[in-house]
Structure formats: C-alpha cells, structure tokens
N, C-alpha and C positions, 0 to 999 in steps of 0.2 A: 504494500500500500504506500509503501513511501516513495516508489520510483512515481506512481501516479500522481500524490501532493505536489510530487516536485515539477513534475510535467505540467501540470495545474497551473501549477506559482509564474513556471517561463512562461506558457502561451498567453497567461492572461496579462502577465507584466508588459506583452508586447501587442497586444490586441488593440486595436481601435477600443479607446473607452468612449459610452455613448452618454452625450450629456444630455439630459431631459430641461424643458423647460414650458410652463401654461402658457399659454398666448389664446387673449381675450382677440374674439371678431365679433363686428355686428353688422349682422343683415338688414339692409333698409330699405333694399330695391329689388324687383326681381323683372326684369324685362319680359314684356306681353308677350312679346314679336319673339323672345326662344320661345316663351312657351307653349303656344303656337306651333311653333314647326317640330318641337320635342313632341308635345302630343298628337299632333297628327300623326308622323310617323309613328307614333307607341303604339295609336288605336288602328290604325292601319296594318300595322305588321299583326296582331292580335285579330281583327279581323278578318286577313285572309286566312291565318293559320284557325279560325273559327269553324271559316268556310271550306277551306281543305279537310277537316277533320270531319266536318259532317257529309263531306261528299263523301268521303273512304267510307264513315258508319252507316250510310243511307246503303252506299255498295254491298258493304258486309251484308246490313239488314235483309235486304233482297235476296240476294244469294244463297241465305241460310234459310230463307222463309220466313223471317220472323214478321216482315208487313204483311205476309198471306194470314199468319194469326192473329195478328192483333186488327187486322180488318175481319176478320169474321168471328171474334170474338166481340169487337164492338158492334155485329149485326146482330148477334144475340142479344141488343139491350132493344128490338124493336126496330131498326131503320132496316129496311127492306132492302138497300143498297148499299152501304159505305167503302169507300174506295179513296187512296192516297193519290193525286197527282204528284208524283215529284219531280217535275218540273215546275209546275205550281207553287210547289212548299220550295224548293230552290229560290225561284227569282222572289218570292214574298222574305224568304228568310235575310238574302242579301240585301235586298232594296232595305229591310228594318235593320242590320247591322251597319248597312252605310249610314244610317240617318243616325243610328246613335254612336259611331264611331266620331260624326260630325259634333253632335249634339256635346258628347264628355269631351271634345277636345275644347269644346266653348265652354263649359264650366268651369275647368282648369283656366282659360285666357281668364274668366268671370273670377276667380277665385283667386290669382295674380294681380289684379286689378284692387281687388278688397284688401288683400295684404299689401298692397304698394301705402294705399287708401290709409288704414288702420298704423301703419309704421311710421305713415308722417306724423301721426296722432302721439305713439307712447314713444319713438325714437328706434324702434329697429326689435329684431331680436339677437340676446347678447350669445356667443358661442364660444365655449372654452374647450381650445385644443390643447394636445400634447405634442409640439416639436420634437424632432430627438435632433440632435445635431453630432454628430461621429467623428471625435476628436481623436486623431493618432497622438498614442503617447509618445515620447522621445526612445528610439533604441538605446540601448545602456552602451556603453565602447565598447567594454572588457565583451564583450558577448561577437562574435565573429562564427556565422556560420557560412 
C-alpha cells in the first residue's frame, strides 16, 4: 500500500489542480425571434417523428388485423357499419399536428414575451454557477522524468 500512497502523492503533486469559484448571472432578456425559430424547429422535428410513428403503427395495425377487430368489435355496440378510413384519419391527424405544432410554438414566443415583460418589473432572474478554472501546479526541478 505504500508504493500506491506514494504514487498518489506524485500524480497529484503534478496534476492540474482545479480551482472552483460561484459566479452570480442574471437573466433579463430572452429574445422572441430565437425563440421562434428554437421552437419551430422543436415542434417540427416532434411532429414529423409523431407522424412517422403513426404511419409505421397504422402499418403494423393493419397487417396484424388488429383494425379488422376493433372495427367489428365497435359494430357490436349497434352501428350497422363502422369502418376506419386511413387516409382520412392521416391527413385529419397531420392537418391537427401542424396547427398545434404552430399553435405551442406561439405560446413559447407568448411566454418569452411575458418573461421579457415580468423581468423589467422585478430585475431579471439571479443564476448561481460553479466555474472550475484548471490551474497547472509548478513541476518540482528535483523531479526529471
């Protein structure tokens, strides 16, 4: 155990020691116009990957039978007919995720807006980080590898 204490003692005698230190920020502002184009693309990438996933589980669904059951178990409640257009349920599905892909990316601008709004009021919000900053110690002379 003692060759390892001593190995301990060199590497760290010679290691980058890392000095910590708090650093206060405050947030006052947050620009519409990123967030805007942040959330568009957010709700966009989310929405196709929406729409690619229900086109694969519509596939599966089909394939395995499971709309031939659940349409004729919902004729068992009395409708004489029921039947799934999925072309139908498609373009009704996209046309409702494009409108609310649009819609949450306007709450976010709305909600950027109210905090730009509210910040001039109480002065920002305060944020305490931790810095580290990586001070190389001095090599010692006597030490030559």
């Amino acid at each position: 155990m003692g060759a390892v204490a001593a190995y301990d003692r060199a590497v760290s005698s010679t290691a980058p020691t890392p000095r910590v230190r708090r650093v206060s920020r405050v947030v006052r502002d947050v620009d519409p116009w990123s967030v805007l184009k942040v959330g568009l693309v957010f709700h966009l990438v989310v929405y196709l990957t929406a729409i690619v996933a229900g086109a694969l589980l519509w596939s599966v669904a089909s394939s395995t039978g499971t709309i031939d059951n659940v349409e004729r178990f919902l004729e068992s409640f009395g409708w004489e007919s029921f039947q799934f257009n999925g072309w139908t349920l498609f373009v009704n599905v996209a046309l409702l995720g494009l409108l609310a892909a649009i819609l949450l990316t306007a709450v976010w601008v709305l909600g950027a807006t109210i905090f730009n709004l509210i910040t001039d009021l109480v002065g920002g919000i305060r944020v305490s980080v931790l810095e580290e900053e990586v001070v190389a110690s001095p090599v010692e002379s006597g030490d030559d590898r």
